[in-house]
C-alpha positions as semicolon CSV with decimal commas, in nm:
position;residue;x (nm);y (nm);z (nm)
1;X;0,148;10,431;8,737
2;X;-0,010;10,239;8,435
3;X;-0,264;9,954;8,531
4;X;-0,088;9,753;8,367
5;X;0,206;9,504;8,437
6;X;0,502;9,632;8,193
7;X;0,873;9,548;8,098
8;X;0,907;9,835;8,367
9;X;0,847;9,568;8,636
10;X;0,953;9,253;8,505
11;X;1,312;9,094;8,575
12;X;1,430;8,953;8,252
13;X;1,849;8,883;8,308
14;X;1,880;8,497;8,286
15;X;1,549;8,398;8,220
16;X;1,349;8,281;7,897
17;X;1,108;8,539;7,781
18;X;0,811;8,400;7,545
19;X;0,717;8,743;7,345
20;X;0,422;8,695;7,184
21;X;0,493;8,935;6,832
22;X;0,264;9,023;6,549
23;X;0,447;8,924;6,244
24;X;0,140;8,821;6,023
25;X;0,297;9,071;5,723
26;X;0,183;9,108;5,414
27;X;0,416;8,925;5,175
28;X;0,461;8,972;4,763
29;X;0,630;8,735;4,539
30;X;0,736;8,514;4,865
31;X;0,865;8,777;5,038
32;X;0,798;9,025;5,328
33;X;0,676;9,352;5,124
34;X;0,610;9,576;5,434
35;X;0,779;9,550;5,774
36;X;0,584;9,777;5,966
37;X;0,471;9,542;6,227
38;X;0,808;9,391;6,219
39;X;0,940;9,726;6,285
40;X;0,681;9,780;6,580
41;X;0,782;9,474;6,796
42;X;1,183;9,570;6,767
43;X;1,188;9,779;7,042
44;X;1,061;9,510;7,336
45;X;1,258;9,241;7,134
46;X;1,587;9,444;7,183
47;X;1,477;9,540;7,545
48;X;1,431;9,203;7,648
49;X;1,786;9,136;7,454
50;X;1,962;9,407;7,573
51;X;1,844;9,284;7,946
52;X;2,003;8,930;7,951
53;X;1,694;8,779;7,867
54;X;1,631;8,497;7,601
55;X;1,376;8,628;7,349
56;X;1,115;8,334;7,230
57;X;0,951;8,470;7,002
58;X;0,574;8,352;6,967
59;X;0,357;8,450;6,638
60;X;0,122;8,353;6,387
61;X;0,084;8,374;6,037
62;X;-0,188;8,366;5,771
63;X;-0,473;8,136;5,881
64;X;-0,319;7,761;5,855
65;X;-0,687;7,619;6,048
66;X;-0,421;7,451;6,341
67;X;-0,252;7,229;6,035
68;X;0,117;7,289;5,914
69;X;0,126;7,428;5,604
70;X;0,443;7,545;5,418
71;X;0,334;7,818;5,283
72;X;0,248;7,891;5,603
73;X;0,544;7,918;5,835
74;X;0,740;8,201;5,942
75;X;1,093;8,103;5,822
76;X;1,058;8,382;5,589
77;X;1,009;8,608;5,814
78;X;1,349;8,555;5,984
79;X;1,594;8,757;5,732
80;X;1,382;9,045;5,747
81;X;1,356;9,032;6,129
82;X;1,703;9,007;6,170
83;X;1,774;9,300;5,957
84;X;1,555;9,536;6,158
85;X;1,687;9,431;6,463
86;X;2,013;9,371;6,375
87;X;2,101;9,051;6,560
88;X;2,112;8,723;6,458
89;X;1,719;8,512;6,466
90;X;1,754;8,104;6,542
91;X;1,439;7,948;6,382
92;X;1,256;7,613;6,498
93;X;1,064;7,438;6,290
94;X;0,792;7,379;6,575
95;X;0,638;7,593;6,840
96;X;0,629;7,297;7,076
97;X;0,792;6,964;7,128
98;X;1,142;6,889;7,069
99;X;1,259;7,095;6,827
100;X;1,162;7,389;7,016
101;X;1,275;7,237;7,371
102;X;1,605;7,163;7,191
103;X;1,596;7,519;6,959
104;X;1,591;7,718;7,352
105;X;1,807;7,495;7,525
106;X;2,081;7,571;7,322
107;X;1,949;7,961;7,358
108;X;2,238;8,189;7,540
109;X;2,176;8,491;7,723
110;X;2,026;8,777;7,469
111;X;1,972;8,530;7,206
112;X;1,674;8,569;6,977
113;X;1,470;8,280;6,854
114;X;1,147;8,252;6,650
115;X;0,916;7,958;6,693
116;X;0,735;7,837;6,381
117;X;0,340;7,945;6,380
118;X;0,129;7,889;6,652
119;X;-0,182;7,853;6,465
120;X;-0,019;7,509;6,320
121;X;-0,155;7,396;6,613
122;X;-0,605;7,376;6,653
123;X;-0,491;7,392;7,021
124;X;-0,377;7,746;7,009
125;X;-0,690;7,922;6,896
126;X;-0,908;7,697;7,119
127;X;-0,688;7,785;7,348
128;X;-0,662;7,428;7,458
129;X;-0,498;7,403;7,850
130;X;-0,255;7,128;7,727
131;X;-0,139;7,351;7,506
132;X;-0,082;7,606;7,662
133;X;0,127;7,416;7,951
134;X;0,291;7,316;7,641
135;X;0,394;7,723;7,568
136;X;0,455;7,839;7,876
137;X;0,705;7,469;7,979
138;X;0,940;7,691;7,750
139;X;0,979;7,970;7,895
140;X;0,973;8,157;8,324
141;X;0,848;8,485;8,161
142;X;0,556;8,590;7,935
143;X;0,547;8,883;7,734
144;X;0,270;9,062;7,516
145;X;0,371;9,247;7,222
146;X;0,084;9,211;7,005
147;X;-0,231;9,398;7,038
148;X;-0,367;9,378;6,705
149;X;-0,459;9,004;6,859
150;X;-0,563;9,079;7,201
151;X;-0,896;9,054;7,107
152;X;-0,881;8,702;7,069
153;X;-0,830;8,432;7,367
154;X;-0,572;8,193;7,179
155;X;-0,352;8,041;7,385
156;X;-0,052;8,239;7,299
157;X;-0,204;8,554;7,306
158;X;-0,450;8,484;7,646
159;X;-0,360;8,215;7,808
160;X;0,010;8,207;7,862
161;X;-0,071;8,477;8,128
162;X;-0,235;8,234;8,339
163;X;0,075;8,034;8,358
164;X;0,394;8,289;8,368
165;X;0,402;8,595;8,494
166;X;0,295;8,875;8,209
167;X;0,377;9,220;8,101
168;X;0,290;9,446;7,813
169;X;0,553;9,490;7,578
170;X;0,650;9,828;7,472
171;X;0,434;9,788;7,150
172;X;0,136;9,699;7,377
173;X;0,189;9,977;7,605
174;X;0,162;10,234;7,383
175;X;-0,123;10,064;7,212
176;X;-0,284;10,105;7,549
177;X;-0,189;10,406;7,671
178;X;-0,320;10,586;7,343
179;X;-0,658;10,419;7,355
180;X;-0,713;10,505;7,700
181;X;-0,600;10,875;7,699
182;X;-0,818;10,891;7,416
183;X;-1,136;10,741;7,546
184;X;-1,102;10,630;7,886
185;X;-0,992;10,905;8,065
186;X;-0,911;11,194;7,756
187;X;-0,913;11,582;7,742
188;X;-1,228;11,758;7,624
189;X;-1,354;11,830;7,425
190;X;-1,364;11,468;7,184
191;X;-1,409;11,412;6,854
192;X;-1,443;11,088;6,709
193;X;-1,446;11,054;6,304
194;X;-1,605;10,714;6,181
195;X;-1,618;10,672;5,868
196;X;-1,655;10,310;5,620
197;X;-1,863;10,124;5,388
198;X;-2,156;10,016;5,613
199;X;-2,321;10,122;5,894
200;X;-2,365;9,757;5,988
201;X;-2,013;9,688;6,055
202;X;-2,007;9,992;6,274
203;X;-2,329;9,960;6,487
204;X;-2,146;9,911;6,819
205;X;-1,874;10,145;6,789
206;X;-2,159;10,461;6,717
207;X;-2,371;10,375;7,015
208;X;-2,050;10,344;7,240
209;X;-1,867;10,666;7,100
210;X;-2,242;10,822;7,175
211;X;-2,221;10,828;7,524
212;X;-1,843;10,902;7,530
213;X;-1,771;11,154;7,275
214;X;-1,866;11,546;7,236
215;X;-1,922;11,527;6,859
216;X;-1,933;11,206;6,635
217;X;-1,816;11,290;6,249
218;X;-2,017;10,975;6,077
219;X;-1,848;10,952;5,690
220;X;-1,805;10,739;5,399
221;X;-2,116;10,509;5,289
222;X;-2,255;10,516;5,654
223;X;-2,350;10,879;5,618
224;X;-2,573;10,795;5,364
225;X;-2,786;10,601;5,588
226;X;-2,804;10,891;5,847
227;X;-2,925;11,083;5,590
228;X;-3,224;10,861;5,460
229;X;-3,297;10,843;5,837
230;X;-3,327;11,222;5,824
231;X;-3,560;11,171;5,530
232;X;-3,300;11,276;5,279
233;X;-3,267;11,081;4,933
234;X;-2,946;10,969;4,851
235;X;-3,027;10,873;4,477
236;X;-2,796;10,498;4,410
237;X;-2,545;10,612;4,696
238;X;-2,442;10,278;4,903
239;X;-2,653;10,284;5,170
240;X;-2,808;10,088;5,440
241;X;-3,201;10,135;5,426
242;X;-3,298;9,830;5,658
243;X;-3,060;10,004;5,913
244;X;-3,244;10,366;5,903
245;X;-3,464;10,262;6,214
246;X;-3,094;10,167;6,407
247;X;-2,958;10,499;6,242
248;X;-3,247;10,694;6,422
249;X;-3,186;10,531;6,783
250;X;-2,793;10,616;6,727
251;X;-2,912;10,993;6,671
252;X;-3,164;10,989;6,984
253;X;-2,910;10,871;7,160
254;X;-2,629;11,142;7,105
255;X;-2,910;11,396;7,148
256;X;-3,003;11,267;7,465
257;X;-2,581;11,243;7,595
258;X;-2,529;11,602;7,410
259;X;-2,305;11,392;7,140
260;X;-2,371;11,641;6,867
261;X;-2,399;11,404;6,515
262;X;-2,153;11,595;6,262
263;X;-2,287;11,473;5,902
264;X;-2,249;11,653;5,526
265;X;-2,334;11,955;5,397
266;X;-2,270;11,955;5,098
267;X;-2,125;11,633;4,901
268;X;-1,942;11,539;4,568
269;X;-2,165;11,313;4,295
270;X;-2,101;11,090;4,056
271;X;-2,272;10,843;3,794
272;X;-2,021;10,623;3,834
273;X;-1,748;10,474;4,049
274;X;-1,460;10,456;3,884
275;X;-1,129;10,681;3,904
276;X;-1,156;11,036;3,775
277;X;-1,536;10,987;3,709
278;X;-1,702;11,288;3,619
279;X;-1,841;11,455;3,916
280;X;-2,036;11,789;4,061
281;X;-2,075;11,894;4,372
282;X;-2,454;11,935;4,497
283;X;-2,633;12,033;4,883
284;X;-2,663;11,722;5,069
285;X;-3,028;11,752;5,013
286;X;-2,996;11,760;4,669
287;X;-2,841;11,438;4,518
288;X;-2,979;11,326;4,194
289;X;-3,170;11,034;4,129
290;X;-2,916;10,852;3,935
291;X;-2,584;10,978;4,167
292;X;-2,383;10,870;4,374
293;X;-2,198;11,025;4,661
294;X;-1,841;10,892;4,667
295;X;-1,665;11,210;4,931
296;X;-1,802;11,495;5,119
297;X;-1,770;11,863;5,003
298;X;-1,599;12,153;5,051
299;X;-1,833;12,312;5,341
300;X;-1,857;11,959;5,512
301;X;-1,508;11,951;5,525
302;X;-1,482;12,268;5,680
303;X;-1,734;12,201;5,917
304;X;-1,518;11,869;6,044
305;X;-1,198;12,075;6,072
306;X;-1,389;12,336;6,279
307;X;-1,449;12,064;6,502
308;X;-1,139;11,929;6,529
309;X;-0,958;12,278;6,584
310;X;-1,192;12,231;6,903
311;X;-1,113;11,904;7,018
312;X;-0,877;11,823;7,281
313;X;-0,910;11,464;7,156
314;X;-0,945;11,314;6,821
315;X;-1,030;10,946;6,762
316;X;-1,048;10,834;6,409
317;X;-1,133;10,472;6,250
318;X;-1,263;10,508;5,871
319;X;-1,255;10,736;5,539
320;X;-1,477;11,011;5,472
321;X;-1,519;10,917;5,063
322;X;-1,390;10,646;4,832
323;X;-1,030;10,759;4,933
324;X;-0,919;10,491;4,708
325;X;-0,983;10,638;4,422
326;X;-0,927;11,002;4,301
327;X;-1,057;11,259;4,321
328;X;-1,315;11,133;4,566
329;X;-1,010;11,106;4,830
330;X;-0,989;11,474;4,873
331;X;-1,197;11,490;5,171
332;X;-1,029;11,221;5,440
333;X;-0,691;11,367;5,267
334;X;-0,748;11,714;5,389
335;X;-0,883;11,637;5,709
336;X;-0,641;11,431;5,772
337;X;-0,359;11,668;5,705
338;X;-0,549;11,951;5,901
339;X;-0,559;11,704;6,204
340;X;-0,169;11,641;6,145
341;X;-0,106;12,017;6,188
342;X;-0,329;12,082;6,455
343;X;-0,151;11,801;6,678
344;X;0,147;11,963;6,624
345;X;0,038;12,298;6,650
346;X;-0,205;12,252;6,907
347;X;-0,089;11,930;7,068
348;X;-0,401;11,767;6,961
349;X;-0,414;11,431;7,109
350;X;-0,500;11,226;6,799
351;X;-0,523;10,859;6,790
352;X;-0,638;10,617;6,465
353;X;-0,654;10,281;6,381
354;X;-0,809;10,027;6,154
355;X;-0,619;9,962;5,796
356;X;-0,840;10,158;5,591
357;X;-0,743;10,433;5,818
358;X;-0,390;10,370;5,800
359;X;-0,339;10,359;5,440
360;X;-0,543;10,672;5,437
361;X;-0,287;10,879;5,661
362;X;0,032;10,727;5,418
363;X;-0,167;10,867;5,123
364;X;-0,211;11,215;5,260
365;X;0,172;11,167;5,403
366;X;0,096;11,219;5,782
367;X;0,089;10,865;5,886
368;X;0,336;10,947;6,146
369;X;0,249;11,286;6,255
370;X;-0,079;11,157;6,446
371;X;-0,030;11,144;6,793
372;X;-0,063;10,734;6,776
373;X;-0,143;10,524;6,462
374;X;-0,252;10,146;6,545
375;X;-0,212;9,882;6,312
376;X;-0,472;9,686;6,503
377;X;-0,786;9,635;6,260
378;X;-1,084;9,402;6,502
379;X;-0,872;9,490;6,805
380;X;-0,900;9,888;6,751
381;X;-1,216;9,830;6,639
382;X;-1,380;9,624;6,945
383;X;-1,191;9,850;7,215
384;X;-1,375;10,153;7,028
385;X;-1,709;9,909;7,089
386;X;-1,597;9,896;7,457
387;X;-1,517;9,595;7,445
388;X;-1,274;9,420;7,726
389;X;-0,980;9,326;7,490
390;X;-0,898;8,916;7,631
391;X;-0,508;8,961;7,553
392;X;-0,530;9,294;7,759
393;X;-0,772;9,193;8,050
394;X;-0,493;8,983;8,176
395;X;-0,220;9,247;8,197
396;X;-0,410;9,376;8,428
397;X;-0,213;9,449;8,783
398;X;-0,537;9,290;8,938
399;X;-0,545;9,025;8,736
């Protein structure tokens, strides 16, 4: 049994059901230009539907700084909602008051209704109690849908728990589930690859993953740090050099856990960053003083799939090169795709997250052949910290 409170538990016929939803999508030209989030809360909303329950849908969008704004609200959201559902979506111009008392009142059984953004209100990211009594006056059942905001306490996302009784959503759930097969209680061996700009941005996830992981793959411009705190020059790589001292304590730390530190061999140069640079491939330990390393090499990347056709467990967050740009995406590309194969093959429990990550896996084409992919940027990221998640704490059975 999950420790969580689910849609497995909760009695729905009859009774209005605030989701909260993650519908903050990006948009192009005034309109919704990928639904994948959309797509990801369909499955509770149609549950909860299906069940006799009215569906209240609660969401923000953009960052509004608790003021209406029309360029701002989710009305145009609601066409593209509908379509992946495939049920009709009432709208109300107000997620409190009384065009949102009057918008569910007139709600029938299995109805589906959007409330315009939360964050119109200052109250909902203070997470203001009046505000929240406000919320949860419209509805006898809370449900949470949207992890990718769980690591905030905003009244919609935190909360509303408090007040109703709360499950996880089926979006949720499997957001949980995946980050706690892969880190809280996961199959061994584990392999974590982090990978990113900075080292900075990363500090709290390394020294966590340190004490939980069997081997940490560090890639991207945060490699380049470990390797000036290994006394290797990195000629005008990005790099961290104030951070080399917090760089060393990471790798004393793994060595005193037995976290072996998995960083390149061998790595691909350039004098420039720009697509189809000219480039050479040189020893780690042997970058020129005016190169830059933009991907690891061909031995490094064998090295990383050696580890993974270990691994029990694979947690990934971050790029191994400047995947953004050819050719230096060739290494996260064919890890990537050699992770794919091995969950298949292998049943490799892999789990990623962050959006660097995810547009990584849709440009190798294995986005969905991970074991889970999370949308969730700052959530994914602070769980991987080990952080306690706010909009998570609360589904809690003991809560």
């Amino acid at each position: 049994m999950t420790a969580f409170r689910t849609l497995d538990d909760a009695d729905l016929s009859g009774k209005r059901v605030l989701v909260r939803v993650d519908l903050n999508v990006p948009m192009a030209d005034g309109k919704v230009s990928d639904d994948t989030r959309i797509r990801a809360v369909a499955p509770t909303i149609t549950e909860v539907a299906d069940n006799g329950g009215k569906v209240i849908l609660l969401a923000h969008f953009g960052r509004p700084k608790g003021k209406p704004n029309p360029d701002m609200s989710l009305g145009v959201v609601v066409p593209v909602l509908s379509s992946v559902i495939g049920r009709p979506v009432a709208f109300a111009t107000d997620c409190v008051g009384p065009d949102a008392a009057e918008a569910v009142a007139k709600m029938q059984d299995g109805d589906v209704l959007l409330l315009e953004n939360t964050r119109f209100h200052a109250g909902e990211e203070k997470n203001e109690p009046d505000f929240v009594s406000a919320l949860a006056g419209l509805g006898d059942v809370y449900v949470s849908d949207a992890f990718s905001a769980s690591h905030r306490a905003h009244a919609s996302t935190e909360g509303l728990a408090h007040k109703l009784p709360a499950y996880a959503g089926r979006a949720m759930q499997k957001e949980i589930e995946a980050l706690e097969s892969a880190l809280a209680d996961p199959e061994r061996p584990v392999v974590a690859v982090i990978g990113g700009a900075k080292v900075s941005s990363k500090i709290d996830v390394l020294e966590n993953l340190t004490a939980k992981v069997d081997a940490l793959v560090i890639g991207g411009g945060m490699a380049n740090t470990f390797l000036l705190a290994k006394g290797i020059a990195v000629g005008k790589s990005l790099c961290e050099p104030d951070l080399v001292d917090t760089a060393t304590k990471i790798m004393a730390a793994a060595d005193r856990t037995g976290c072996a530190i998995v960083l390149p061999v061998d790595v691909v140069v350039a004098t420039e960053f720009k697509e189809h640079a000219a480039n050479r491939i040189v020893e780690a330990d042997a970058v020129p003083a005016d190169g830059m390393i933009l991907d690891i090499g061909p031995r490094s990347i064998a090295a990383v799939n050696a580890w993974i056709d270990k691994a029990r467990t694979l947690v990934w967050n971050g790029p191994l090169g400047a995947f953004e740009i050819a050719p230096f995406d060739i290494a996260t590309v064919a890890v990537a795709r050699h992770a794919a194969e091995r969950t298949h093959s292998a049943g490799l429990n892999s789990v990623a997250g962050g959006g660097e990550t995810v547009a990584a896996l849709h440009k190798a084409g294995v986005a969905d052949d991970f074991a889970s992919v999370s949308t969730a940027g700052g959530a994914f990221l602070e769980w991987l910290e080990g952080k306690a998640l706010p909009g998570v704490e609360v589904l809690r059975r003991n809560a």
